[in-house]
C-alpha positions as a printed Julia matrix, in Angstrom:
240×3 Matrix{Float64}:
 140.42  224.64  242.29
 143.21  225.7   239.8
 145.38  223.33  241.26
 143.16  220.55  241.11
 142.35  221.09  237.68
 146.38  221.51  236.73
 146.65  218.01  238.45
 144.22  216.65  236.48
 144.81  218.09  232.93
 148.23  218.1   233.72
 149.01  214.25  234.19
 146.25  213.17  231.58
 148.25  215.41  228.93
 151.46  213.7   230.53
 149.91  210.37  229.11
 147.92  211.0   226.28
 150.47  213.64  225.0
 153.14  211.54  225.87
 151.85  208.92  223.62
 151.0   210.92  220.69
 154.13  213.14  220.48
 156.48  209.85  221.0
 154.58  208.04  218.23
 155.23  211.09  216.47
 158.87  211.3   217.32
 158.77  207.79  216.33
 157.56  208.67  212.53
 160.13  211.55  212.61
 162.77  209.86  213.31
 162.59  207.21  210.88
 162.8   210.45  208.33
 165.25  212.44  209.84
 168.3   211.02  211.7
 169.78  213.72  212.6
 167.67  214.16  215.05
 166.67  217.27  214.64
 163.32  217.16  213.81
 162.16  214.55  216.72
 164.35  217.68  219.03
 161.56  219.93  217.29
 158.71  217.46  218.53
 159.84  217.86  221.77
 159.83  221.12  222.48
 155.7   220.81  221.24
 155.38  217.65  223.56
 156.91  219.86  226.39
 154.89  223.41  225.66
 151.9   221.3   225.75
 152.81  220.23  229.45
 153.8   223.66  230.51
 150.29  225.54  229.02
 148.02  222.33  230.45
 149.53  222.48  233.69
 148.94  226.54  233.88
 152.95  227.43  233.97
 153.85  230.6   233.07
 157.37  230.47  231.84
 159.97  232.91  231.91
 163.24  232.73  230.5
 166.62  234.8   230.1
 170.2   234.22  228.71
 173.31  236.19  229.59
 175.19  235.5   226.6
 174.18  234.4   223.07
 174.73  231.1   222.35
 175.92  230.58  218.6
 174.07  227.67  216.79
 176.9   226.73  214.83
 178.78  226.39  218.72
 178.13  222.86  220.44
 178.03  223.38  224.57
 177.04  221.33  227.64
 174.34  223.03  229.46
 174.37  222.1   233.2
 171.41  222.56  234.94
 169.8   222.23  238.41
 166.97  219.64  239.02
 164.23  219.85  241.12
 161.21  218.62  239.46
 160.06  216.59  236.59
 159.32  220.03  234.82
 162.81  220.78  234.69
 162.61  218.78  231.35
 160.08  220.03  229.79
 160.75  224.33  230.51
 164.26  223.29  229.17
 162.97  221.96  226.1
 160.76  225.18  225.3
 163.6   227.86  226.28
 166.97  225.84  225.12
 169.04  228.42  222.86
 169.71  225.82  220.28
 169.22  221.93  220.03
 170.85  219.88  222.52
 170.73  216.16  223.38
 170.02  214.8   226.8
 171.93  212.84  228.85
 169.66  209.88  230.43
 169.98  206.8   231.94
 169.87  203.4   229.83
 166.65  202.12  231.46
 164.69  205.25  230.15
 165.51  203.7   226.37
 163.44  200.75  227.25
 159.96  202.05  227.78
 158.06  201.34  224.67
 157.73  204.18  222.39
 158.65  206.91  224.29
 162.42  204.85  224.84
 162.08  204.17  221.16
 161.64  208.19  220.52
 164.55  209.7   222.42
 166.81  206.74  220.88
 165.81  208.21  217.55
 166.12  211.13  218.67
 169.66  210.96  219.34
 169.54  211.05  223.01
 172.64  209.92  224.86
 172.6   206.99  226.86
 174.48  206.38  230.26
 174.57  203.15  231.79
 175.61  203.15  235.6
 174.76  199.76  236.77
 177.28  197.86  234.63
 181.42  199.19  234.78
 182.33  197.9   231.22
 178.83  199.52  229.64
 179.31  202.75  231.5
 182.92  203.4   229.91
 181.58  201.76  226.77
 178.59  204.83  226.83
 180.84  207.58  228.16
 183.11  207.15  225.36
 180.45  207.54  222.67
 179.22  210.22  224.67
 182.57  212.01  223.96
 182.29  211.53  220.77
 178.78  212.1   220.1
 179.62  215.63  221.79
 182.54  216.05  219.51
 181.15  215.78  216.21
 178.95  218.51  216.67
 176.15  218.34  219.12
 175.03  220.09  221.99
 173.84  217.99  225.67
 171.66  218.57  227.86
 172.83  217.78  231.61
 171.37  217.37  235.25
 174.57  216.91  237.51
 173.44  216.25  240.29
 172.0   212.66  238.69
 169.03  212.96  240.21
 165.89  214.97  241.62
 166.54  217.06  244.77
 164.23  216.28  247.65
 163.97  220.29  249.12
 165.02  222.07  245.86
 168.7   222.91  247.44
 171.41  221.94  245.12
 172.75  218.63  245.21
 176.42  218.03  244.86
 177.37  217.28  241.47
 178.33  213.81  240.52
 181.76  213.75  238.37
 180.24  212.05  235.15
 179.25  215.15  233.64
 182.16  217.63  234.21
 184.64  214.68  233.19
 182.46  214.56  229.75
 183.0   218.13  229.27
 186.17  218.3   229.86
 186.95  215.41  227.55
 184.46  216.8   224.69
 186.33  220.28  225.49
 183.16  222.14  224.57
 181.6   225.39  226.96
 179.47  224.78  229.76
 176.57  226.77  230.24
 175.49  226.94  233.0
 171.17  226.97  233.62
 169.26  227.78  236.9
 165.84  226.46  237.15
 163.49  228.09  239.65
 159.89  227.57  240.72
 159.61  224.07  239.15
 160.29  222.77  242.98
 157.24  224.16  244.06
 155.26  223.6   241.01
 155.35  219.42  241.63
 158.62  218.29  243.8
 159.71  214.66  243.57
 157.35  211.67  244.65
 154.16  213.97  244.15
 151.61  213.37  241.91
 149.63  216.95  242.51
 150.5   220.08  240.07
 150.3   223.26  241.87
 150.23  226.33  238.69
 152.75  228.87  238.79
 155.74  230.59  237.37
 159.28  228.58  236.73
 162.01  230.66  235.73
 164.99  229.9   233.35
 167.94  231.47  233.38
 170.96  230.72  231.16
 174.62  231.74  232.48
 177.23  233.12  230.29
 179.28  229.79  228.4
 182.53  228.78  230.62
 185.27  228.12  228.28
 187.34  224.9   228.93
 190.34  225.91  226.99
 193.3   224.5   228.06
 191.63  222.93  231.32
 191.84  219.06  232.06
 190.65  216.39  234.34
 193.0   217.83  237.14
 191.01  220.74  237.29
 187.7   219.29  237.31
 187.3   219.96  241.53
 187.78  223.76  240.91
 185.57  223.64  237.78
 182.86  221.79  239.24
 182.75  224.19  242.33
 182.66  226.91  240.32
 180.1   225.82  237.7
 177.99  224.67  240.75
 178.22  227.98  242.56
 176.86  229.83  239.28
 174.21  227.18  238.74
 172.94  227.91  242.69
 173.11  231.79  242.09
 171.39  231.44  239.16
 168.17  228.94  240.42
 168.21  231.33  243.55
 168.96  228.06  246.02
 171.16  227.31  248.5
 173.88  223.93  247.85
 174.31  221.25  249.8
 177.63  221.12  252.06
């Protein structure tokens, strides 16, 4: 019963909410381009999924992350809900990194543009340099992103391997990584499902890795190690 009633509530808030909190961010953003005020609107949008889908959400953070400090959280992803419980728990305001095709659904595309979101094209060579560089800069002037390595959904909640975009923008921004652990979220609505199952997703968020004096020659040995802390901290296992 609960779960068919998540499922239900769940994905009609997904729409409707969807809707209203993009035309919102839409209004918002016209005001405010920082930003920072559509960010705001998000993390309403995304408590509304997590309360009409019956989550309960728990969160922790090794370290304290200083406002005034821009990072690179990198974080496992398992579910569409990995969004969403990010967005309510983030220590400070961050930016996600999505793919260009996500810019061109009415409204909501229009929203996270606004919004500041950083776009990543993959299909085209020329447009993905073209988007990585302004994604380097974009990180150096001040602001914090949000990144999934692995690039997409995992299909049994194990850890993916990562993919070398977003390690090769932190190194080149030169900010921290933090690194985030999502569990739960997997077996609240995996990928390709439509149900909701309620339950509890934990969030925890991994003490900042400083990239001081490290460079694209170390990125292997940073990306094993910032995927090892990621796994530890989702409670998975990684894929060989």
């Amino acid at each position: 019963m609960a779960t068919a009633l998540a499922t239900v509530v769940g994905n009609l808030y997904l729409v409707l909410g969807t809707l209203f909190f993009s035309t919102v961010a839409l209004v918002t953003g016209l005001l405010d381009r920082s930003g920072n005020t559509t960010f705001r609107v998000g993390r309403l949008w995304s408590r509304g999924i997590v309360v009409t889908s019956g989550i309960e959400l728990r969160s922790s953070h090794s370290a304290r992350v200083s406002p005034d400090q821009p990072v690179v959280y990198m974080a496992n992803h398992q579910s569409l809900f990995d969004i969403p419980v990010l967005f309510v728990t983030l220590p400070t305001q961050a930016r996600m990194l999505a793919k260009r095709s996500l810019f061109r659904i009415p409204f909501f595309g229009w929203a996270i543009k606004l919004g500041g979101f950083i776009s990543i094209d993959r299909d085209n060579r020329s447009g993905a340099k073209e988007s990585f560089d302004a994604a380097v800069a974009r990180l150096q002037s001040g602001t914090s992103a949000l990144i999934f390595p692995e690039g997409t959904r995992s299909t049994d909640g194990r850890l993916l391997p990562f993919q070398r975009g977003g390690m090769l923008l932190a190194l080149k921004s030169g900010l921290p990584i933090v690194p985030v652990g999502i569990k739960g979220s997997f077996e609240v609505q995996p990928k390709k499902s439509f149900v909701i199952r309620p339950g509890t997703i934990q969030v925890r968020y991994g003490a900042p890795i400083d990239l001081s004096g490290a460079g694209v020659r170390d990125r292997r040995d940073l990306t094993e190690r910032v995927r090892e802390q990621v796994a530890q901290l989702a409670g998975t296992e990684v894929v060989k």
